[in-house]
Backbone as JSON, one array per atom type, in Angstrom:
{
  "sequence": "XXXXXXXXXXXXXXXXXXXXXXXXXXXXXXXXXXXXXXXXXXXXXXXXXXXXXXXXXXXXXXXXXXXXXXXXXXXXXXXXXXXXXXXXXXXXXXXXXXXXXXXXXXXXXXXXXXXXXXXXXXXXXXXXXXXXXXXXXXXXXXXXXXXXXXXXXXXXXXXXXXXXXXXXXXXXXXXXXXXXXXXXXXXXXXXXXXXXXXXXXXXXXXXXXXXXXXXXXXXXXXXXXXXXXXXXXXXXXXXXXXXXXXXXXXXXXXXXXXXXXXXXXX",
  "N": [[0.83, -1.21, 0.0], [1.86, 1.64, 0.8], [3.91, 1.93, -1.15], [2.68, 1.86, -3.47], [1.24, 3.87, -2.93], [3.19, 6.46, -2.72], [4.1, 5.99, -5.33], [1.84, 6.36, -7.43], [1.08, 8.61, -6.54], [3.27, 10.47, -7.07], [3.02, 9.8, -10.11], [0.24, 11.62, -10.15], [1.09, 13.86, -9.24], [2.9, 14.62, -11.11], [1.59, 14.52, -13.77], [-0.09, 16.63, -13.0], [1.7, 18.77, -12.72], [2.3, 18.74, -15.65], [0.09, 19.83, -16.82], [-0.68, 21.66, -15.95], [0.75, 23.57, -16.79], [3.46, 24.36, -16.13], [5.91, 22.55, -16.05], [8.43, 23.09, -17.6], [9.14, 25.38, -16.04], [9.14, 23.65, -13.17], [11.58, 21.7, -14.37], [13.17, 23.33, -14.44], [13.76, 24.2, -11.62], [14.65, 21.89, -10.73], [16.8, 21.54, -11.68], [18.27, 23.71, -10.87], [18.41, 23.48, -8.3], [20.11, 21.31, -7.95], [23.07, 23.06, -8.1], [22.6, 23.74, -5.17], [23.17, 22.39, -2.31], [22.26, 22.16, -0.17], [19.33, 22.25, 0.07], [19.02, 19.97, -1.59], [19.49, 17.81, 0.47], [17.55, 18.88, 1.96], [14.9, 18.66, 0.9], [14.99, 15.57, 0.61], [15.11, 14.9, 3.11], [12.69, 15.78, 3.89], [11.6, 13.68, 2.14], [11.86, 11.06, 2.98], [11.05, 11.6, 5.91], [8.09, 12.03, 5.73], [7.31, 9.73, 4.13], [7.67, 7.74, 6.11], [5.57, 8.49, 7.86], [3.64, 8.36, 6.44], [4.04, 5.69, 6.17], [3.53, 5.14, 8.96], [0.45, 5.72, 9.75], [-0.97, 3.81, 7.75], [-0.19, 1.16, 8.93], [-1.44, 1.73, 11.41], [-3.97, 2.44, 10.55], [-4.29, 0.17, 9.44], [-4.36, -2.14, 11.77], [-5.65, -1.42, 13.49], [-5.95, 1.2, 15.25], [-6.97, 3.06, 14.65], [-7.62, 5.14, 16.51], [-5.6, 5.85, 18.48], [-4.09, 7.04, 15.74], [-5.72, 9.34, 15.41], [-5.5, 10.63, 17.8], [-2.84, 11.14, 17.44], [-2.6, 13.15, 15.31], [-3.91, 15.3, 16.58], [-1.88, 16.07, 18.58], [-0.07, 16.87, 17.12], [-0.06, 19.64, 15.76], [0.42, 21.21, 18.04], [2.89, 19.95, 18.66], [4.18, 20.9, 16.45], [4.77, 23.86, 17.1], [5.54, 23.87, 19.56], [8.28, 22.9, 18.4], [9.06, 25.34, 16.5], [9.32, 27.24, 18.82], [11.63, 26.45, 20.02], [13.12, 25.77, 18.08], [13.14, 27.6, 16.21], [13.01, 30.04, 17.85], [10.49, 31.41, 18.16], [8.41, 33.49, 19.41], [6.31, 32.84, 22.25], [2.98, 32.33, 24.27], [2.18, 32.42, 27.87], [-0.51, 30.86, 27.99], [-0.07, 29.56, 25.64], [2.01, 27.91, 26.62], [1.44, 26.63, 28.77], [-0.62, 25.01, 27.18], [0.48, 23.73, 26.27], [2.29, 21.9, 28.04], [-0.45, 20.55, 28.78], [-1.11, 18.85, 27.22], [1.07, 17.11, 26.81], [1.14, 16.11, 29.69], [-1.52, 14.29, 29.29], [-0.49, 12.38, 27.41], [1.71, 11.02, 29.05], [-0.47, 10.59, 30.81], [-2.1, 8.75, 29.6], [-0.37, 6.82, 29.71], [0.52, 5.86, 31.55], [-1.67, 5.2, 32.97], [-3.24, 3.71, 31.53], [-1.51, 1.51, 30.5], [0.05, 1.1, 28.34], [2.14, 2.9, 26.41], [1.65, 5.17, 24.12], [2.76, 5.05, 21.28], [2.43, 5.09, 18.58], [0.86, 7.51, 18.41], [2.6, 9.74, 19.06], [4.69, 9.0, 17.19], [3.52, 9.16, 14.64], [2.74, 12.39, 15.12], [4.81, 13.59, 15.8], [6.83, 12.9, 13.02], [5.37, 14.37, 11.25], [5.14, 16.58, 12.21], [8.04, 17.27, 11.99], [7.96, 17.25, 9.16], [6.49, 19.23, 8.69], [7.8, 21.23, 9.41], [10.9, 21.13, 7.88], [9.73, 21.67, 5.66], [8.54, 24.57, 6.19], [11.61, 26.04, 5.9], [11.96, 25.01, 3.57], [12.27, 26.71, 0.54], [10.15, 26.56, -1.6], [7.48, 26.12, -3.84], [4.72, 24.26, -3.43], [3.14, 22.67, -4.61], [5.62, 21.69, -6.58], [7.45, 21.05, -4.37], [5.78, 18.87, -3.7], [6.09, 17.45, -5.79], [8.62, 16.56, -6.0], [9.48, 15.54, -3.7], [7.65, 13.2, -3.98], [9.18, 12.06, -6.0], [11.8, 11.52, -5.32], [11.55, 9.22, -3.31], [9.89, 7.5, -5.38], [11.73, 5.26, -7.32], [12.69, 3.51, -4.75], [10.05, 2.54, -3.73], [9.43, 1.31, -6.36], [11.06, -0.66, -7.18], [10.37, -1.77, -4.0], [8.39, -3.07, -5.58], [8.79, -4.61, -7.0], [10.86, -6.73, -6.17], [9.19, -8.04, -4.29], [7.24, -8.94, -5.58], [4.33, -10.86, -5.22], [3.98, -9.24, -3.58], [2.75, -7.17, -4.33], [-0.52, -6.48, -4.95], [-1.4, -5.44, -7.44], [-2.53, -5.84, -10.2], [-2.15, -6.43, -13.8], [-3.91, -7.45, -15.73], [-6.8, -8.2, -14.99], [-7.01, -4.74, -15.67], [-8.79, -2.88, -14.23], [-9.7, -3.58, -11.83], [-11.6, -3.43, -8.37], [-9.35, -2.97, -6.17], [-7.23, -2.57, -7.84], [-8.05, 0.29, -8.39], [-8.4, 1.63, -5.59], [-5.92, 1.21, -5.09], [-4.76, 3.04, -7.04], [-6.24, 5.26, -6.8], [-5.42, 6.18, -3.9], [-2.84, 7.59, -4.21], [-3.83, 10.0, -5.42], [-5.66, 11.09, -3.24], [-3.98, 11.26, -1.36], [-1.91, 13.28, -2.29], [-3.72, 15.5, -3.31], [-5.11, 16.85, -0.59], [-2.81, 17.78, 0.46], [-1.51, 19.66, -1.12], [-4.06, 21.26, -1.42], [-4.23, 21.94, 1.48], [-1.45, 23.51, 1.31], [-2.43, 25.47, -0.26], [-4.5, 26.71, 0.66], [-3.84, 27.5, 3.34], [-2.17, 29.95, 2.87], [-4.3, 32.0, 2.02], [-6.53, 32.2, 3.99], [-6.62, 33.08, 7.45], [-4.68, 32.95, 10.09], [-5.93, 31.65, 12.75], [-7.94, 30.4, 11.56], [-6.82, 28.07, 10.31], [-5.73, 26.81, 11.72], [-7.44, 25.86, 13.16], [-9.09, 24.42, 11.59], [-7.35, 22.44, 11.23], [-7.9, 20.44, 12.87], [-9.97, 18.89, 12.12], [-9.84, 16.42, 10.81], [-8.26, 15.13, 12.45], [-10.23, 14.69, 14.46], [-12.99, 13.49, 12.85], [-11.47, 11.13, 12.43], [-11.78, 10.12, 14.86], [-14.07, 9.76, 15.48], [-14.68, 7.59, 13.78], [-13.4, 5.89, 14.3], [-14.19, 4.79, 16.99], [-17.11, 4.78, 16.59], [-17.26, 3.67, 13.54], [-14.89, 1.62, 13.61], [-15.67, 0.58, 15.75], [-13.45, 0.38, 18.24], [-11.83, -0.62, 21.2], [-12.86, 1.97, 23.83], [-12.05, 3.41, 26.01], [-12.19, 5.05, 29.86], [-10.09, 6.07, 30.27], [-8.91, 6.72, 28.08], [-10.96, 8.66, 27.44], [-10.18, 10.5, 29.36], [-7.86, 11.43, 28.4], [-8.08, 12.12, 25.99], [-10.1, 14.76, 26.34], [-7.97, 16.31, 27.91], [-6.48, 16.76, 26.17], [-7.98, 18.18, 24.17], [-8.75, 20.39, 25.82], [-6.39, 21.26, 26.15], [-5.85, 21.98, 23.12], [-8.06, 24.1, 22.73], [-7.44, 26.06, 24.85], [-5.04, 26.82, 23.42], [-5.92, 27.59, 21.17], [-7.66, 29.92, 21.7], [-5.88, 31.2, 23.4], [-4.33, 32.01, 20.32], [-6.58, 33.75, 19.24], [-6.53, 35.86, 20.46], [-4.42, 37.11, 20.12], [-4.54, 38.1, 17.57], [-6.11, 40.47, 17.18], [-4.48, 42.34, 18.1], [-1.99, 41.71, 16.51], [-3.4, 42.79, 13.85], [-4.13, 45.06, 14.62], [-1.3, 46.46, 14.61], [-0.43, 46.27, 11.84], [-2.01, 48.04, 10.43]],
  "CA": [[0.0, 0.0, 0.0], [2.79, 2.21, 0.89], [5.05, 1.43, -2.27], [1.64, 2.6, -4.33], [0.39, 5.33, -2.52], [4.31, 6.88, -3.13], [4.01, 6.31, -6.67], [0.52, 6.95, -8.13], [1.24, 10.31, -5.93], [4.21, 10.87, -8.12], [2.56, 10.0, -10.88], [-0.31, 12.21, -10.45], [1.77, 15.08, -9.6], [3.82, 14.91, -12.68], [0.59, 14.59, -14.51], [-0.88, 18.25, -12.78], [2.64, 19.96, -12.93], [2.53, 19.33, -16.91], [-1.77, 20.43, -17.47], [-1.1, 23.24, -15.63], [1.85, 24.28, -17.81], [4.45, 24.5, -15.62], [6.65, 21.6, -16.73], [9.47, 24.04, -17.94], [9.2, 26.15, -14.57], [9.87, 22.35, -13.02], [12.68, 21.18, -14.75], [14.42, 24.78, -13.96], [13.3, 23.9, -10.32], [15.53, 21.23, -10.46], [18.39, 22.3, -12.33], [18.76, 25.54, -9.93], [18.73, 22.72, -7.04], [21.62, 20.79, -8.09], [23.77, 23.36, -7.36], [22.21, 24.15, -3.96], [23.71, 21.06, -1.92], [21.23, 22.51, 0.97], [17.93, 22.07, -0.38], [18.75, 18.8, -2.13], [19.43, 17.53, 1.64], [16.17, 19.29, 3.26], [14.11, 17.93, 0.03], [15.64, 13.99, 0.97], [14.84, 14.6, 4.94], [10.92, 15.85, 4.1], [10.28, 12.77, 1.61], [12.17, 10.6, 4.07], [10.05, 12.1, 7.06], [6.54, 12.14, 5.03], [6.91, 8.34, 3.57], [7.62, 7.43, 7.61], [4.47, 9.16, 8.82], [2.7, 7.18, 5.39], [3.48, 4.0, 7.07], [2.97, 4.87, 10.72], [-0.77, 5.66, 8.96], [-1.21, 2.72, 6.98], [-0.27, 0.61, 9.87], [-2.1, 2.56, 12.59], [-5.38, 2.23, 10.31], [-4.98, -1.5, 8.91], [-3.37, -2.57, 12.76], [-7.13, -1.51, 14.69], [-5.33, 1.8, 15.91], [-7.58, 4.24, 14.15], [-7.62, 6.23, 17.87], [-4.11, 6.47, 18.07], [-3.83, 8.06, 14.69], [-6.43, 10.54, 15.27], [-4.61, 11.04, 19.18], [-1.01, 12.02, 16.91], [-2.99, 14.18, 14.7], [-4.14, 15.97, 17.88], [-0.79, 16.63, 18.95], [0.8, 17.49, 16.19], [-0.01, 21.13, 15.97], [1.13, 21.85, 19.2], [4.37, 19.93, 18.28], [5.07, 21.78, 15.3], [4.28, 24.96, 17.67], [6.98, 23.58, 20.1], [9.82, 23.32, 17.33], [9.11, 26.63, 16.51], [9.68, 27.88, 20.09], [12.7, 25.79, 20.73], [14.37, 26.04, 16.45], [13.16, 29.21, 15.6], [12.68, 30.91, 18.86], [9.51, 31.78, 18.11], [7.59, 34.36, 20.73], [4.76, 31.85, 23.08], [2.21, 33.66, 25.49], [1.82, 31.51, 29.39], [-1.9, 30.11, 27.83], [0.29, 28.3, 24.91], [3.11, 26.65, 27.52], [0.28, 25.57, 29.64], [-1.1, 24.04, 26.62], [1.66, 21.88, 25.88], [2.02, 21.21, 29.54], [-2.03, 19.74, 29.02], [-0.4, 17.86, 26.12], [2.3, 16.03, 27.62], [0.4, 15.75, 30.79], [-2.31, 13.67, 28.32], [0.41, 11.49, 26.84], [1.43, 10.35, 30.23], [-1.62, 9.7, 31.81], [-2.73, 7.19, 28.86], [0.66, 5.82, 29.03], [0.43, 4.97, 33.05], [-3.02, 4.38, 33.14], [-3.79, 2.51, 30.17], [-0.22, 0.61, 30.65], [0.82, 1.01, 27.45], [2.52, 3.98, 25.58], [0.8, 5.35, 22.41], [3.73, 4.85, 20.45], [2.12, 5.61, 17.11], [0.51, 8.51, 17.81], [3.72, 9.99, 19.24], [5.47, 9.28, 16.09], [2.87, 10.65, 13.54], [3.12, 13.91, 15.8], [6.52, 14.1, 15.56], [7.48, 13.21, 12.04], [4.25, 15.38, 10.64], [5.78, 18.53, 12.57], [9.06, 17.64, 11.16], [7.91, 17.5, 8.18], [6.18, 20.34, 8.42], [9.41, 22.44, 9.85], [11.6, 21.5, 7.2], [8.81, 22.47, 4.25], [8.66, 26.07, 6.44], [12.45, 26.33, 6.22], [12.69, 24.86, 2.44], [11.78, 27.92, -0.32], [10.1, 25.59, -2.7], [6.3, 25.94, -3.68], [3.72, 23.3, -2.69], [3.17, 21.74, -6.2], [7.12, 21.65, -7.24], [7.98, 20.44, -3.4], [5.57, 17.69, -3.18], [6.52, 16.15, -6.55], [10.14, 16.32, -5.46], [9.09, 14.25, -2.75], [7.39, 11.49, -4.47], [9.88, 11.52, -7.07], [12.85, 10.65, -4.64], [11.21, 7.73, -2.92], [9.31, 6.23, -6.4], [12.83, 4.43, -7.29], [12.69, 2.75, -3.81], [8.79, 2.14, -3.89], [9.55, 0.41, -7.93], [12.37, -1.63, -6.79], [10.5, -2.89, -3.52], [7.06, -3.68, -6.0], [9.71, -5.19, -8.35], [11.5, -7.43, -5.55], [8.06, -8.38, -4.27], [5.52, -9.2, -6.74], [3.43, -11.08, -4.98], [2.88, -8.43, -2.13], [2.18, -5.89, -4.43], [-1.49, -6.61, -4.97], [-1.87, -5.04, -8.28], [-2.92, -6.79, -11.28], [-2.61, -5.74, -15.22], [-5.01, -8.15, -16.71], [-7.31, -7.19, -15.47], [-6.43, -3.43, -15.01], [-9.53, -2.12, -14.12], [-10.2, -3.68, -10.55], [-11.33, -2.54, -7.37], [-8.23, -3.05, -5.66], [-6.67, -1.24, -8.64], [-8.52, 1.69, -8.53], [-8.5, 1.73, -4.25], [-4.33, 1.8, -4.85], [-4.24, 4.57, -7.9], [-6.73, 6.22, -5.61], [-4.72, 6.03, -2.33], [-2.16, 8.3, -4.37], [-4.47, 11.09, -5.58], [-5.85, 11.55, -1.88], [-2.8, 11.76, -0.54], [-1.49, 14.7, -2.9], [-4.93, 17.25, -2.82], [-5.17, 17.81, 0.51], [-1.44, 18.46, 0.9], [-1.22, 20.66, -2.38], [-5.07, 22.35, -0.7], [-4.09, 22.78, 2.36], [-0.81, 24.46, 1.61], [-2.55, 26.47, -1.38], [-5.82, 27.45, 1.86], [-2.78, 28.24, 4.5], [-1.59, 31.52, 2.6], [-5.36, 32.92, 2.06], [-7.09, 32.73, 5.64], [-6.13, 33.45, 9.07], [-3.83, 31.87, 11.02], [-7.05, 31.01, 13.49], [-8.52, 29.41, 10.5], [-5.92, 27.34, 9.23], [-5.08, 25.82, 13.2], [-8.8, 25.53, 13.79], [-8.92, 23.42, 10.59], [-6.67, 21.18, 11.39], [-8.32, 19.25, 14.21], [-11.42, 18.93, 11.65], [-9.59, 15.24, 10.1], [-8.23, 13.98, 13.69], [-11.67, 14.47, 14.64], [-13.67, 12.65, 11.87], [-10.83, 9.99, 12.36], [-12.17, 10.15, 15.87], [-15.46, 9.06, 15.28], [-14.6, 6.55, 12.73], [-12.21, 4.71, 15.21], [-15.02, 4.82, 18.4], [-18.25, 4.06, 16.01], [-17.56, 2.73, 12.58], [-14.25, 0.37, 13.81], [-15.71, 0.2, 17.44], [-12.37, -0.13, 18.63], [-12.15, -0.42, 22.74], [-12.75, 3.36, 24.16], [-11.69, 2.92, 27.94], [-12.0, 6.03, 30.54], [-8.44, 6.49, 30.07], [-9.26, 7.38, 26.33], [-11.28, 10.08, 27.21], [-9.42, 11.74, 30.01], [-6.67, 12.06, 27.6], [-8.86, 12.88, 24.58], [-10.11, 15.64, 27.02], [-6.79, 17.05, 28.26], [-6.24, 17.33, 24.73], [-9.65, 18.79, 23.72], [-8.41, 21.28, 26.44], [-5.16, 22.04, 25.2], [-6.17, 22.54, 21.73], [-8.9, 25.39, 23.37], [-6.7, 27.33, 25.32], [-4.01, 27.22, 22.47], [-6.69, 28.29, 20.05], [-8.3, 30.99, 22.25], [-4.36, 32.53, 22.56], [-4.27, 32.74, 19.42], [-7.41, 34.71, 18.42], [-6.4, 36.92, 21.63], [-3.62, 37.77, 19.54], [-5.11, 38.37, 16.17], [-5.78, 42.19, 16.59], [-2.82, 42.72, 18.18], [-0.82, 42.2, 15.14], [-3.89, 43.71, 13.04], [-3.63, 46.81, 14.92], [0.1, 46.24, 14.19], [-0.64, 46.66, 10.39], [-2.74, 49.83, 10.66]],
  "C": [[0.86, 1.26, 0.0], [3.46, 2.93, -0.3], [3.84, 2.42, -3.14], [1.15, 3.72, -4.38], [1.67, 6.88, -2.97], [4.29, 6.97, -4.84], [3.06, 6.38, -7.5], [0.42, 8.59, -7.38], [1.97, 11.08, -6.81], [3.75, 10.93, -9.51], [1.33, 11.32, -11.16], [0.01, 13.74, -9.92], [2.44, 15.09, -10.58], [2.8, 15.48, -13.81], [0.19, 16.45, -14.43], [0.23, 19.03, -12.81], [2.42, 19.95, -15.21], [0.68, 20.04, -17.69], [-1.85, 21.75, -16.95], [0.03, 23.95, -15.73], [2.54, 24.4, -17.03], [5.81, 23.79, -15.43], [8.29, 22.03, -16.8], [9.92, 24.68, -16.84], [9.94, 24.5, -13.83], [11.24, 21.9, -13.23], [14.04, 22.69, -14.6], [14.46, 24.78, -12.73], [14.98, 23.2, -10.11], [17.07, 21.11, -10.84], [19.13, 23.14, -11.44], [18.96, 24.39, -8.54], [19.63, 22.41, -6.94], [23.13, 21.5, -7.68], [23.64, 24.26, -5.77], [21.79, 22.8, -2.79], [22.2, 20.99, -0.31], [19.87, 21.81, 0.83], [18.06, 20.88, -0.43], [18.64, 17.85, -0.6], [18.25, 18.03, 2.09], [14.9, 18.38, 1.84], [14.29, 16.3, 0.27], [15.31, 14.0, 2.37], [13.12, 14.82, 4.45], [10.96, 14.45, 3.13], [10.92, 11.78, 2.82], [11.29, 10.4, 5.14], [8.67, 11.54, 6.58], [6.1, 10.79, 4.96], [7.25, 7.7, 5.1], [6.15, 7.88, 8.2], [3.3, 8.61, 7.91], [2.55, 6.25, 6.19], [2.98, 3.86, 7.61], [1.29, 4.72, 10.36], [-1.33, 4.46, 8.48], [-1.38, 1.6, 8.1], [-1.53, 0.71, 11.01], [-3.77, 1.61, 11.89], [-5.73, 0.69, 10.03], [-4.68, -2.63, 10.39], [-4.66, -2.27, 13.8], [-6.79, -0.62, 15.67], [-5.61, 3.64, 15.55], [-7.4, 5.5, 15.54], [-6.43, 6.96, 18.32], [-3.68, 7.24, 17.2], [-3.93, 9.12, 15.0], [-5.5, 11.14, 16.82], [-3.13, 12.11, 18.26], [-1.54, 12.76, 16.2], [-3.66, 15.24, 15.49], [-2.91, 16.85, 18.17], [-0.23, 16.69, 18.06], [0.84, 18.88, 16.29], [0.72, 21.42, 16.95], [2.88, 21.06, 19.5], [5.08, 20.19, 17.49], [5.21, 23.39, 15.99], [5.76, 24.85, 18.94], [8.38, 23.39, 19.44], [10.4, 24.62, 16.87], [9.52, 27.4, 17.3], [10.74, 27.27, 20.1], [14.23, 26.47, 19.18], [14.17, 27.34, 16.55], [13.12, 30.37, 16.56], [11.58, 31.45, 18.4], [8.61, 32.46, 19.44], [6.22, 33.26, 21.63], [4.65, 32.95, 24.06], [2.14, 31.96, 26.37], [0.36, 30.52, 28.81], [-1.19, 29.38, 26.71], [1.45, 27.35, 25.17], [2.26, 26.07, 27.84], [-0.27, 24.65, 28.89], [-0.52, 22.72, 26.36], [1.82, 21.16, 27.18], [0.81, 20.07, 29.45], [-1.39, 18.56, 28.49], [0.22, 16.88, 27.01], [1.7, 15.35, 28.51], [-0.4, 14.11, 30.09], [-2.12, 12.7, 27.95], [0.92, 10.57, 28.17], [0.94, 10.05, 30.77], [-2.11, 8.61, 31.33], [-1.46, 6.42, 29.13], [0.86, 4.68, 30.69], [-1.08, 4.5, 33.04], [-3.81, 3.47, 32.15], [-2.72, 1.3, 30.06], [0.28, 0.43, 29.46], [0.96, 2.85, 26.76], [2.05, 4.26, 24.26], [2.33, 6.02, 21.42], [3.41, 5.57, 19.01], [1.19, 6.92, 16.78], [1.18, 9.97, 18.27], [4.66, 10.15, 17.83], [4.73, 9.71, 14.81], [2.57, 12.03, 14.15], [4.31, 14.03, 14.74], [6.96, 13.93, 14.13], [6.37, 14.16, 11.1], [5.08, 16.9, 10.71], [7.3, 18.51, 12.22], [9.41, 17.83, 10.1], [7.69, 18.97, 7.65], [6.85, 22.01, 8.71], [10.39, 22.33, 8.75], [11.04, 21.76, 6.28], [8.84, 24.01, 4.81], [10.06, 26.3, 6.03], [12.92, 26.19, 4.24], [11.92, 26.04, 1.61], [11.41, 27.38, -1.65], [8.15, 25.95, -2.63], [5.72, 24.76, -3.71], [4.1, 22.27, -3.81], [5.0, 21.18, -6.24], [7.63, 20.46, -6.12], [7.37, 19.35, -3.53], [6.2, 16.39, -4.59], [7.7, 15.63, -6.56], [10.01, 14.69, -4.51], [9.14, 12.77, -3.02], [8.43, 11.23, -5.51], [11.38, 10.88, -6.47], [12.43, 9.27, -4.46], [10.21, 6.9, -4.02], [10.28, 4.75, -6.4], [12.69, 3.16, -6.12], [11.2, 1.85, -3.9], [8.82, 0.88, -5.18], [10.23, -0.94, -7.27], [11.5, -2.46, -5.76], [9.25, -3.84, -4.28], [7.51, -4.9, -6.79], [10.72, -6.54, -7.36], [10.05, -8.36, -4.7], [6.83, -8.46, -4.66], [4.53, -9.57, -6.16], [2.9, -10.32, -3.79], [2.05, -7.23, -2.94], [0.59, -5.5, -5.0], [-2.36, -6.01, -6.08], [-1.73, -5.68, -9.56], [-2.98, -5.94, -12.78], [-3.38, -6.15, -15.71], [-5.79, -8.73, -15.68], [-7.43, -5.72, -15.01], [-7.51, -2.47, -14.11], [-10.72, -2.54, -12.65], [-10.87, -3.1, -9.32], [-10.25, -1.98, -6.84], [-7.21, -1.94, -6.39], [-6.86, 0.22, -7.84], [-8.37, 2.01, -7.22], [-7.1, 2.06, -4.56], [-3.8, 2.6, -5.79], [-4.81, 5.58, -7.08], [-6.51, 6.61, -4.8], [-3.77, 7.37, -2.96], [-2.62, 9.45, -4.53], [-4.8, 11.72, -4.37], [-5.25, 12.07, -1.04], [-2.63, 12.93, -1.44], [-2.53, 15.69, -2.75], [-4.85, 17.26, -1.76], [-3.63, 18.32, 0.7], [-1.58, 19.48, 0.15], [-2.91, 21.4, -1.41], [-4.73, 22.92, 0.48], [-2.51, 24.04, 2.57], [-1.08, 26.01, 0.35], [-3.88, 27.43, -0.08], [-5.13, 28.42, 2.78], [-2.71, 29.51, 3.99], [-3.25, 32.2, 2.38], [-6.74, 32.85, 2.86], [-6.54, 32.81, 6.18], [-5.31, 32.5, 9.7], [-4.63, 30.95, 12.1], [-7.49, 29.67, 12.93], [-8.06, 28.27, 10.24], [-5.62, 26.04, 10.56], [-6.39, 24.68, 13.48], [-8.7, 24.04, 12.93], [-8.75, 22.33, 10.58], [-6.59, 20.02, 12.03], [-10.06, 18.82, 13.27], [-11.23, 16.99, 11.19], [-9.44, 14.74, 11.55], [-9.61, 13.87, 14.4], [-12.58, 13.46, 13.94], [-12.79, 11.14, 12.09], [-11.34, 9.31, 14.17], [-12.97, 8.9, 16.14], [-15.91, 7.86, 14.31], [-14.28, 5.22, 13.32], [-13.82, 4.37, 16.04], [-16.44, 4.41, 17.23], [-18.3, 3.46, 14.78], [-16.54, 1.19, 13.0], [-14.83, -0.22, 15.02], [-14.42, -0.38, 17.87], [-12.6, 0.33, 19.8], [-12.16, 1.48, 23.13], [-12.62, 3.48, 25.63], [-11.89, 4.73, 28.59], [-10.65, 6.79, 30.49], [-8.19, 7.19, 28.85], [-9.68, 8.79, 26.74], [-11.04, 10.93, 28.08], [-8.43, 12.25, 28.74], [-7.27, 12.79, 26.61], [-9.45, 14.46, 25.11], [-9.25, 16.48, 27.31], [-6.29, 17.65, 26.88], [-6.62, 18.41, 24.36], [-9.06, 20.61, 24.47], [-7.36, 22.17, 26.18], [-5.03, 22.67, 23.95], [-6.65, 24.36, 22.22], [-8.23, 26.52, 23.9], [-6.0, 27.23, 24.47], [-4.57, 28.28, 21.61], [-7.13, 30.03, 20.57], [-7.23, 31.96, 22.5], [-4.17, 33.32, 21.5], [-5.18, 33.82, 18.65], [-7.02, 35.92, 19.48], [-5.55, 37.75, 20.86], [-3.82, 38.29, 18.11], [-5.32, 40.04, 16.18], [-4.95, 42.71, 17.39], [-1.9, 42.81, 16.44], [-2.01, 42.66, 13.76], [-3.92, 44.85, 13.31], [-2.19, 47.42, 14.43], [0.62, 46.78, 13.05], [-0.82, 47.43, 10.13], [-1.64, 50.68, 11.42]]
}
């Protein structure tokens, strides 16, 4: 699934960089890279990062761990929000320490009181917001960057479809399967929302864009707890709570601060 979702991504970015004429722009992309030893290194750590946070995903959802997912897509924000403060020194107000405080807090209480550590939704945090720190840091637009991406790790993806035939569950005769279409499909899904949400980010609010972002770990929420019915213990929803909480006061900082830096402007 993996191997596919990597290269029908690639493929159907190649496809939308050449329909929407920019092909030429592209291939000067990459030319101008080559001698910028920097980039080519931060472009090799995000697909790296990205196709790690694929798996953890893939796993998570086919592994009966849908809750976990949606848990690391929770904390993510507020661990790309902590990189920022720590890499970039970035300015925090007392209501967005405390939040991370909730955070953490959250992560430890499922991990003693549930007796196991949420491993996987720990590491789609963390490689999401590293992903999403070295895309702030690389000077590459959305489109250009993500096909970079898939176009590093295809090679690897080919090679392992090509060393394991029989895992790779796709059939030419006859081409026009479910299964097919579920693993050309897996790639398209993955690319629009990345390419939407970093084309949405630059034209709303910073409110907007945070708020947003708890709209999928949510829905993944309710998917896990009533379509998989996977166990939901008390321990679930303190933490899911402490969360819930942390998000709130993070969020409510930030609109505090919103005409501050619009007065700022004026």
């Amino acid at each position: 699934m993996l191997a596919h979702r990597i290269i029908w991504s690639c493929v159907f970015m190649i496809l939308l960089v050449m329909v929407s004429g920019k092909w030429r722009a592209f291939v000067h992309t990459i030319k101008h890279m080559k001698q910028d030893r920097k980039k080519i290194i931060s472009i090799t750590l995000a697909s790296i990062v990205i196709t790690l946070n694929w798996f953890l995903f893939i796993f998570a959802v086919n592994g009966g761990h849908v809750l976990q997912a949606s848990l690391g897509y929770y904390i993510n924000p507020i661990l790309s929000i902590l990189l920022g403060l720590i890499i970039l020194k970035e300015p925090s107000t007392k209501a967005q320490i405390f939040s991370f405080i909730l955070a953490g807090a959250a992560v430890i209480y499922l991990t003693l009181g549930y007796g196991i550590f949420p491993w996987i939704s720990i590491f789609l945090a963390a490689s999401f917001a590293i992903y999403g720190f070295i895309k702030k840091t690389l000077d590459l637009s959305a489109m250009f960057g993500l096909t970079l991406e898939t176009l590093v790790m295809t090679p690897f993806a080919l090679l392992y479809i090509w060393l394991a035939p029989q895992a790779q569950g796709f059939s030419l005769n006859p081409i026009l399967t479910v299964e097919n279409l579920f693993l050309i499909g897996g790639g398209i899904v993955t690319a629009i929302p990345l390419l939407l949400f970093a084309a949405g980010a630059r034209r709303i609010p910073l409110a907007s864009v945070g708020f947003l972002q708890y709209v999928a770990p949510t829905v993944m929420f309710f998917l896990g707890v009533f379509l998989y019915k996977e166990s939901f213990t008390t321990h679930h929803m303190i933490t899911f709570l402490f969360i819930w909480l942390a998000l709130a006061i993070y969020m409510y900082s930030l609109y505090k601060q919103l005409p501050r830096k619009r007065g700022k402007k004026h």
